[in-house]
C-alpha positions in Angstrom: 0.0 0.0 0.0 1.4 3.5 -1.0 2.0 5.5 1.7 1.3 9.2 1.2 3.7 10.8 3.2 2.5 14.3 2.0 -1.1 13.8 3.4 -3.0 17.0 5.1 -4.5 16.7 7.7 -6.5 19.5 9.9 -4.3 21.5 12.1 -3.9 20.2 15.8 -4.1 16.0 14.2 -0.7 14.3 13.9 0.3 11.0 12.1 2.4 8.7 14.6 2.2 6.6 17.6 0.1 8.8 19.2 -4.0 8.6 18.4 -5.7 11.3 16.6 -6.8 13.7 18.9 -8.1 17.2 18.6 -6.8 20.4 19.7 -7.5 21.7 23.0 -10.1 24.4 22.8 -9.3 27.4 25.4 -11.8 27.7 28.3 -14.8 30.0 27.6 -15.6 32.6 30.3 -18.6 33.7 30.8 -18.4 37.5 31.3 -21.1 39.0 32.9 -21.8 42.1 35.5 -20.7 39.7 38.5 -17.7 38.1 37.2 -16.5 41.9 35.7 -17.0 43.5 39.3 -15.3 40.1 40.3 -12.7 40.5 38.6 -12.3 44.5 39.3 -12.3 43.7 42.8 -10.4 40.5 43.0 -7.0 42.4 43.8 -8.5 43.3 47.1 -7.5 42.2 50.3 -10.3 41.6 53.0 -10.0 44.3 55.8 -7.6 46.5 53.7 -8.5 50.5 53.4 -9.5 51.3 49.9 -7.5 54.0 48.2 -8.5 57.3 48.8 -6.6 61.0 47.8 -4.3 61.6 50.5 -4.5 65.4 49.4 -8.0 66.0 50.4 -7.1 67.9 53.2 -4.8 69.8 51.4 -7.8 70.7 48.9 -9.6 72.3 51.9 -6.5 73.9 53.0 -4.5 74.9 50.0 -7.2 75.6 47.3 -10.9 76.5 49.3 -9.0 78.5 51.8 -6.1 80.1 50.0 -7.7 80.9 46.2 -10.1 83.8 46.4 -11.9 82.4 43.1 -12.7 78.8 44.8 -13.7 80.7 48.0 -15.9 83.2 46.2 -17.2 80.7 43.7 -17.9 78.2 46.5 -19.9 80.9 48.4 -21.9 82.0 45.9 -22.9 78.7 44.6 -23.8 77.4 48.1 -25.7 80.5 48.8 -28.1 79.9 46.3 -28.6 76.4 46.4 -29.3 76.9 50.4 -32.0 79.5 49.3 -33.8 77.0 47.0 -37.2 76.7 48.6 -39.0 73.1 49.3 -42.0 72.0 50.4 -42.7 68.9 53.1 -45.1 66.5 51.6 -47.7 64.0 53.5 -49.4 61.7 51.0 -50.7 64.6 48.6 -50.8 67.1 51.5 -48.6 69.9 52.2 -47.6 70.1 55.7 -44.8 72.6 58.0 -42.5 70.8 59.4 -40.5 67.3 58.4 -38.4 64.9 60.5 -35.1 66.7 59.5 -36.0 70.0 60.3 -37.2 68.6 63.5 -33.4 67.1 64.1 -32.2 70.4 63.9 -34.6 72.1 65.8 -33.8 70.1 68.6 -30.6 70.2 68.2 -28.8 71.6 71.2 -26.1 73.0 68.8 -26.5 76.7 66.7 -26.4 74.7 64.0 -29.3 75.3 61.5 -30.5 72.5 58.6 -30.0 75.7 56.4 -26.3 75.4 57.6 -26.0 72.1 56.6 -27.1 72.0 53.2 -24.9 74.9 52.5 -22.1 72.5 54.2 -23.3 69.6 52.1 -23.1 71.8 49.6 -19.8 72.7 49.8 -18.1 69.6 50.6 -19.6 68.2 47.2 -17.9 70.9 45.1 -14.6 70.6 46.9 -13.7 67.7 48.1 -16.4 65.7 45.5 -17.9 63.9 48.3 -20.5 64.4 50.9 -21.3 62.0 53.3 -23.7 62.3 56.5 -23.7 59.9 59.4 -26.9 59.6 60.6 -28.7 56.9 63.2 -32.6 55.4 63.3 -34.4 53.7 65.9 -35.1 49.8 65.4 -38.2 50.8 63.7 -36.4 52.8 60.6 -39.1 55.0 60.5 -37.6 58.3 63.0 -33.8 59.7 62.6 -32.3 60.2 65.7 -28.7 61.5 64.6 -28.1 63.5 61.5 -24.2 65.0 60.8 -22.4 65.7 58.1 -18.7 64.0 58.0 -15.4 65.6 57.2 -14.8 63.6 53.6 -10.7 64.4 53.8 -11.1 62.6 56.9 -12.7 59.5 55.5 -11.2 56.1 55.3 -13.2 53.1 53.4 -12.5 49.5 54.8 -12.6 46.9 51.9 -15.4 43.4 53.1 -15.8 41.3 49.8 -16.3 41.3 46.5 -19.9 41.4 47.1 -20.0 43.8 49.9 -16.8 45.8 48.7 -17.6 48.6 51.6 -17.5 47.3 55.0 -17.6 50.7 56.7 -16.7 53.8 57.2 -13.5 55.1 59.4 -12.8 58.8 60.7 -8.9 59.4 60.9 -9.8 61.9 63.6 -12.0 60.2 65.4 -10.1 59.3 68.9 -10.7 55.4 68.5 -9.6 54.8 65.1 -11.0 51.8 64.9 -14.3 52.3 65.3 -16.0 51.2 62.1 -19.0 53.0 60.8 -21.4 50.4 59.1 -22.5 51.8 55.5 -26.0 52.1 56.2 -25.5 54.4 58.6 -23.5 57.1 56.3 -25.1 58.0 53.4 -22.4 58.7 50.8 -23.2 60.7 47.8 -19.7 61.2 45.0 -20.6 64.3 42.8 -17.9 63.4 40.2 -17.0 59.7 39.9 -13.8 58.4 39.9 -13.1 56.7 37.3 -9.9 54.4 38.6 -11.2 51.4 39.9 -7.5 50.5 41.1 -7.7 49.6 44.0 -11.1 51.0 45.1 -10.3 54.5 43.7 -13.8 54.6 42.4 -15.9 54.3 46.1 -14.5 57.6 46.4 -15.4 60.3 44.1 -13.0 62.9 42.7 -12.0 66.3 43.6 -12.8 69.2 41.3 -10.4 71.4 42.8 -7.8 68.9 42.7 -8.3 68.6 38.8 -7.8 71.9 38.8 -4.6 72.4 41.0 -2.1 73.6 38.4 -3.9 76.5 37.4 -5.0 77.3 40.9 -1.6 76.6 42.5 -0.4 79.4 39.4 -2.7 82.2 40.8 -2.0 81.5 44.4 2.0 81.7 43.8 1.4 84.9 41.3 -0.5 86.5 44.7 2.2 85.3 46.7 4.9 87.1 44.1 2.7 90.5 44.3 2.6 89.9 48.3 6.1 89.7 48.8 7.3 92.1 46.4 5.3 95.0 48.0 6.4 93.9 51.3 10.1 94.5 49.9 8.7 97.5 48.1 11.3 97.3 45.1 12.1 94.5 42.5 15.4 92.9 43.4 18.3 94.2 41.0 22.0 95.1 41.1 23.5 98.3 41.2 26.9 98.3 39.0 29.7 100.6 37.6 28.3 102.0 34.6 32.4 101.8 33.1 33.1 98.5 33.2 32.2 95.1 31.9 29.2 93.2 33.3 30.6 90.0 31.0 33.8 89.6 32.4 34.7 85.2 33.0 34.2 84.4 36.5 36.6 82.1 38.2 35.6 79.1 39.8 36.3 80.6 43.2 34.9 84.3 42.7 31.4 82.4 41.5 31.4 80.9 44.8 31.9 83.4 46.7 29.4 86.0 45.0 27.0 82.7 45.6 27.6 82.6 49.1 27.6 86.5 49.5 24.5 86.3 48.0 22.6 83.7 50.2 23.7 85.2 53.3 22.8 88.5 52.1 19.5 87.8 50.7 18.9 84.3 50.9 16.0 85.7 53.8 12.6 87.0 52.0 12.9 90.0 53.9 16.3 91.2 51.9 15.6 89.4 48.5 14.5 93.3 47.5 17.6 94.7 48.8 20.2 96.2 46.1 24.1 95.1 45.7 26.5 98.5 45.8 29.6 99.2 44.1 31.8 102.3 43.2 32.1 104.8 41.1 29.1 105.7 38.5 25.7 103.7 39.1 23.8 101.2 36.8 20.7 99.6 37.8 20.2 95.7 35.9 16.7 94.1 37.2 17.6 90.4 38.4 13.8 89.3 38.1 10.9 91.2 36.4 10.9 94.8 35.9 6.9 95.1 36.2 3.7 92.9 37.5 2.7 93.0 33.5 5.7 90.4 33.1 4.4 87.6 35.4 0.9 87.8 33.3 -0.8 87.9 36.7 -4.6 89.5 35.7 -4.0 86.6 32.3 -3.6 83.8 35.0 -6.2 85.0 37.1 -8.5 85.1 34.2 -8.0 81.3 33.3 -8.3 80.6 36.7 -11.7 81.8 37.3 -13.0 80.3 33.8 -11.3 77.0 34.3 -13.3 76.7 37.4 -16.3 77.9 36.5 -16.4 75.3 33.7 -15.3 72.3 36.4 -18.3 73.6 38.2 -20.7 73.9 34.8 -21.6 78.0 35.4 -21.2 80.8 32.9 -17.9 83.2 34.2 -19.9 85.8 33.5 -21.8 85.7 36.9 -19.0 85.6 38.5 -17.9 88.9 37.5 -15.6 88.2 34.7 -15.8 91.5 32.5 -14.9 89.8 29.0 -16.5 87.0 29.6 -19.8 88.2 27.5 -22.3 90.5 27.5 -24.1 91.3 30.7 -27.5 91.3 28.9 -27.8 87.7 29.5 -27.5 88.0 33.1 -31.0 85.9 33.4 -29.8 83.2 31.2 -26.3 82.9 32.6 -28.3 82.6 36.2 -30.6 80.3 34.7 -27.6 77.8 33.9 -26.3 78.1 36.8 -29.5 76.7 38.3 -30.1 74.0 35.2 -26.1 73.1 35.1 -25.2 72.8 38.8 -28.1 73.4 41.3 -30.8 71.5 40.2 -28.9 68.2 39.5 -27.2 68.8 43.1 -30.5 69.5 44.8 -32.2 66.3 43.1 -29.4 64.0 44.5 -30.2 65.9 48.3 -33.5 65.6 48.4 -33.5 62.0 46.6 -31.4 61.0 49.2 -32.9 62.2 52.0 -36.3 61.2 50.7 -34.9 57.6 50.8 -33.4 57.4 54.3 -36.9 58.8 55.6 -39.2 56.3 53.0 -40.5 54.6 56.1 -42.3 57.5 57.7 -44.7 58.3 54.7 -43.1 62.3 54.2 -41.4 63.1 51.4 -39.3 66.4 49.6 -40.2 68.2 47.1 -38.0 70.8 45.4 -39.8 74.0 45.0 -38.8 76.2 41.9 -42.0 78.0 41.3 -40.8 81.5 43.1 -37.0 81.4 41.5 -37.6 84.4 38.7 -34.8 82.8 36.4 -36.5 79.4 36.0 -39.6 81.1 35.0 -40.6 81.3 31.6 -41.6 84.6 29.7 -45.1 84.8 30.3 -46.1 87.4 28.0 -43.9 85.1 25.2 -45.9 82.5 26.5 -49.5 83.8 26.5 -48.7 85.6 22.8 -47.9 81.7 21.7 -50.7 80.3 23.2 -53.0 83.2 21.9 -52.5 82.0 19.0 -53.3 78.2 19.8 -56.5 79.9 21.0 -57.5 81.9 18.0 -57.1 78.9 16.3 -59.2 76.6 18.1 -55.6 74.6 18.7 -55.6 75.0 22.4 -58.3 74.8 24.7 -59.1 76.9 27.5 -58.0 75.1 30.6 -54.7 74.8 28.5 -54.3 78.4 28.3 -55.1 79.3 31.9 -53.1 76.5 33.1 -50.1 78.2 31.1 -50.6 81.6 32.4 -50.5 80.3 36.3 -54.1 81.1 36.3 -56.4 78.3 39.2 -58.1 75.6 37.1 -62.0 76.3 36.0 -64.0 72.9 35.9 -66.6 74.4 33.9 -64.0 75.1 30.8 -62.3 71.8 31.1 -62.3 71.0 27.4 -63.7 73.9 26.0 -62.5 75.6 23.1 -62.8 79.2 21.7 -65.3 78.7 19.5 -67.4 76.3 22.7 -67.2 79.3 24.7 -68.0 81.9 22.5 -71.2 80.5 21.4 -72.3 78.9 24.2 -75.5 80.5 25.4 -75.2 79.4 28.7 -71.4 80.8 29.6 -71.9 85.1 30.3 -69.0 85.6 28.6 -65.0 83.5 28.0 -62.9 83.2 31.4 -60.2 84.9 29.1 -61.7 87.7 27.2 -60.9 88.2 23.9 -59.9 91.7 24.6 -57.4 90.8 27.1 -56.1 88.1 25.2 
């Protein structure tokens, strides 16, 4: 029998001793949301502290309470979402007081709810985090304890893949290891972290710290101004107006005018101080000769902007001059309440509408008295009067539109229904005043 030695066979079968076998297939994972988060968190040890930015603090302390813009910008921001007004809610009643205000009322402390959501606030824009402890009876149905918690102070303790956040620690708390149990902190990141290394993510990020270059410029450019008027002249160097400022310096004289030099005005208190010499003077600046040099108002500028767009607000409102035209004041305040303070102020009441589910009141955002988020009701009833002349819109419509109380008796009436309807006196909205 002829023996084809140039047979082809399918990859992975051999000719030989061995038997034909096929190759071995590589092991299919199934990949779904619990084996990613597996996987994501898999690198965890139990008990460990999940990553968090060791700079936090220094965000409160070097950026919030240093820059002027992040202070002023903070403030102004806080101001009006504190002032956003809310109503309690009982079923579909309207009643004056809720369990939170109640808290604070009671509260031994001067410390007003008004207080805290402008601390709340705050700690969201800063530090991207704002967490509250709070306690319930057994029940779940009445908060006993309600306090906001320093977020640069926070430490997250790792549990399980399943339960990645054990608790809560306070690394200025005087027992350390006193673990807060998550479902008594309610946690809320304003800007997620998106590095899940090593539990980055359960923490969310700093605005300010994604913004600390061009902060840090404007805070040293202050500092220049600062210490230059303390000095009250630029530093410079007096010289001989006859003789060569380019002469080859030895080794050894370098040295010395070094060491001259730091001993001299190494301090910040002589850097301004001038160097003397003989004969006919010269003066040769050693830094800038003028504040226009260092581009100070130019870094103060992007400063302000760069924040404002971390935070989503128009500069304009924030007094920058060439940011735009002040005639759209309404509509830069208007952003400022559709960019930032609305989508804060759902998370706050959301939030605090769930820890209180259990006793039947609820939170309601109240937006009806802020003039910016209020349309142009003469734009408004000039569209609709139209809809109306037209038969296109019916009555109840157009009062409804203009704020007006609801009228059973036109509920689906049209103009033409109420104009030649014997038994209606006259339209609700007379033509005349339409």
């Amino acid at each position: 029998m002829h023996k084809n030695n140039d047979m082809k066979l399918p990859f992975g079968f051999e000719i030989g001793r061995k038997s034909l076998k096929p190759p071995e297939q590589p092991m299919q994972i199934e990949v779904n949301e619990e084996t990613l988060y597996r996987m994501l968190m898999q690198t965890m040890s139990p008990l460990m502290k999940l990553k968090r930015d060791s700079k936090l603090l220094d965000v409160i302390t070097e950026g919030y309470e240093i820059s002027p813009d992040v202070f002023s910008i903070t403030n102004k921001i806080i101001t009006m979402f504190s002032g956003i007004p809310y109503k309690v809610m009982k079923g579909e009643s309207e009643i004056d007081q809720g369990p939170i205000e109640k808290i604070f009322e009671d509260n031994l402390a001067d410390y007003t709810f008004n207080e805290y959501r402008q601390n709340w606030e705050a700690m969201g824009l800063i530090t991207g985090n704002a967490c509250t402890f709070h306690l319930q009876r057994s029940t779940g149905s009445e908060i006993i304890h309600f306090q906001l918690a320093p977020s640069q102070h926070i430490e997250i303790t790792y549990g399980d893949w399943m339960n990645p956040v054990k608790g809560y620690n306070l690394d200025i708390a005087a027992n350390d290891k006193m673990l807060i149990p998550p479902e008594n902190m309610w946690h809320v990141r304003f800007f997620p972290n998106l590095d899940f290394r090593e539990g980055k993510n359960y923490m969310g990020i700093s605005p300010v710290r994604v913004a600390a270059k061009v902060i840090n410029s404007q805070v040293f450019g202050q500092e220049i101004v600062e210490s230059n008027f303390k000095r009250g002249m630029p530093a410079g160097l007096i010289y001989p107006e006859n003789i060569n400022l380019t002469p080859t310096l030895t080794e050894e004289a370098r040295k010395e005018m070094e060491s001259h030099w730091d001993r001299k005005y190494g301090k910040r208190a002589n850097s301004g101080k001038p160097i003397f010499a003989g004969t006919k003077m010269g003066w040769l600046p050693l830094t800038f000769s003028n504040f226009t040099d260092l581009q100070i108002t130019e870094i103060n500028k992007m400063a302000l902007r760069t924040l404002c767009n971390v935070w989503g607000i128009p500069s304009r409102v924030l007094n920058d001059m060439e940011g735009g035209s002040y005639t759209k004041d309404k509509e830069d305040r208007k952003a400022i309440y559709t960019n930032r303070l609305i989508p804060d102020n759902n998370l706050f009441w959301g939030g605090i509408n769930k820890l209180i589910a259990k006793t039947g009141i609820r939170y309601e955002a109240d937006y009806s008295s802020i003039p910016e988020l209020q349309e142009d009701k003469l734009q408004t009833a000039q569209v609709f009067q139209i809809g109306y002349n037209c038969n296109a819109v019916q009555v109840s419509e157009f009062r409804t539109q203009l704020g007006l109380d609801e009228d059973p008796e036109m509920e689906g009436l049209y103009r033409n229904d109420v104009e030649t309807n014997p038994q209606m006196n006259q339209p609700i909205l007379p033509l005349d005043k339409l």
